[in-house]
C-alpha positions in Angstrom: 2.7 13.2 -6.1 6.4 11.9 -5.3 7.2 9.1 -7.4 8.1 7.2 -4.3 4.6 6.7 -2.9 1.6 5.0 -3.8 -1.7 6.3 -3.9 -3.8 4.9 -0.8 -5.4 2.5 -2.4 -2.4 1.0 -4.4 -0.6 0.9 -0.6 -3.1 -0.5 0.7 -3.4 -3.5 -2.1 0.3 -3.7 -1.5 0.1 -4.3 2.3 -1.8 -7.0 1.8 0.2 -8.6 -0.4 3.6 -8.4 1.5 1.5 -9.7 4.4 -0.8 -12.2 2.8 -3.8 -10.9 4.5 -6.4 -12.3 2.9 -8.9 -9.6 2.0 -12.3 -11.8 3.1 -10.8 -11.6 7.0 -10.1 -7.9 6.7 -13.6 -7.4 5.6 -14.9 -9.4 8.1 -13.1 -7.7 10.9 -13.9 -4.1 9.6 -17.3 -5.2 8.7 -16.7 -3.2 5.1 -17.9 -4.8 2.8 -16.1 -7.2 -0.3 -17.5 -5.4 -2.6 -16.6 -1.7 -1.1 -13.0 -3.2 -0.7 -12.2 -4.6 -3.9 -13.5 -1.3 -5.5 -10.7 0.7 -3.4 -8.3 -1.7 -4.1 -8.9 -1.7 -7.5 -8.7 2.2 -7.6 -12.3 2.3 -8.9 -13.4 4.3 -5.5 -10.0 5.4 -4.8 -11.5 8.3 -1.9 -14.0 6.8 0.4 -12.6 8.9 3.4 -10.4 8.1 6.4 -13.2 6.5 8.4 -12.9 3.9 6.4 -9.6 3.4 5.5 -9.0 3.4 9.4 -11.2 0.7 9.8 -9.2 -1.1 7.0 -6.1 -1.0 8.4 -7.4 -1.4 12.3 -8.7 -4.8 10.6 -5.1 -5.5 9.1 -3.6 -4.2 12.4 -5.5 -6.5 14.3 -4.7 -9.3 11.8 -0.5 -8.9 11.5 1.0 -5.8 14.1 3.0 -4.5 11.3 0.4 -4.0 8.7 -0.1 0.2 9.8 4.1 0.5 9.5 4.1 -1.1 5.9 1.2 1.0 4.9 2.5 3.9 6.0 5.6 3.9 4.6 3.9 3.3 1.1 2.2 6.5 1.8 5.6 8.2 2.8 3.9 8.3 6.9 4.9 7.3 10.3 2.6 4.8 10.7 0.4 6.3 13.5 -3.5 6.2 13.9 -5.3 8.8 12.2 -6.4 9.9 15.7 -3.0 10.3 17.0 -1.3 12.1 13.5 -1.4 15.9 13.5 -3.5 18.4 11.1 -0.1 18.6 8.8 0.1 14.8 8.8 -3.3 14.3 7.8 -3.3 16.7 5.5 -0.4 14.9 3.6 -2.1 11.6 3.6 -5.5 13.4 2.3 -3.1 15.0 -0.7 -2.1 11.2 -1.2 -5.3 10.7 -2.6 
């Protein structure tokens, strides 16, 4: 992995940070719940698939319009959707893991 990017769940806990998104309203949004999320954030279930990391960020997305553009470029992306990136694209973020 390049040194310059986080793992998902490390960019993600950062995001929230540099945001101050609280994680509670994030949850609540995504309906995922606290317990799921602070286990991924904590690295402890580092891979629980895009599905719900896409419901994550739609729930930071919805919460502060730049939260997808931070993320992304933790991850070393463009910031798009999952349903808008492209099977290369993807397949970078999955490697991210």
């Amino acid at each position: 992995m390049n040194a310059n990017k986080l793992r998902l769940y490390e960019a993600f806990d950062k995001m929230l940070k540099v945001l101050d998104l609280e994680a509670k309203e994030v949850c609540d949004r995504s309906g995922v719940s606290q317990s799921r999320v602070s286990s991924f954030r904590n690295g402890k279930k580092a891979n629980m698939g895009t599905n719900f990391l896409d419901a994550l960020l739609d729930a930071a997305q919805s919460l502060d319009p730049r939260a997808r553009e931070i993320f992304a470029t933790y991850i070393g992306g463009k910031g798009k959707p999952l349903e808008e990136m492209t099977l290369a694209e993807k397949g970078t973020l999955m490697v991210s893991l």
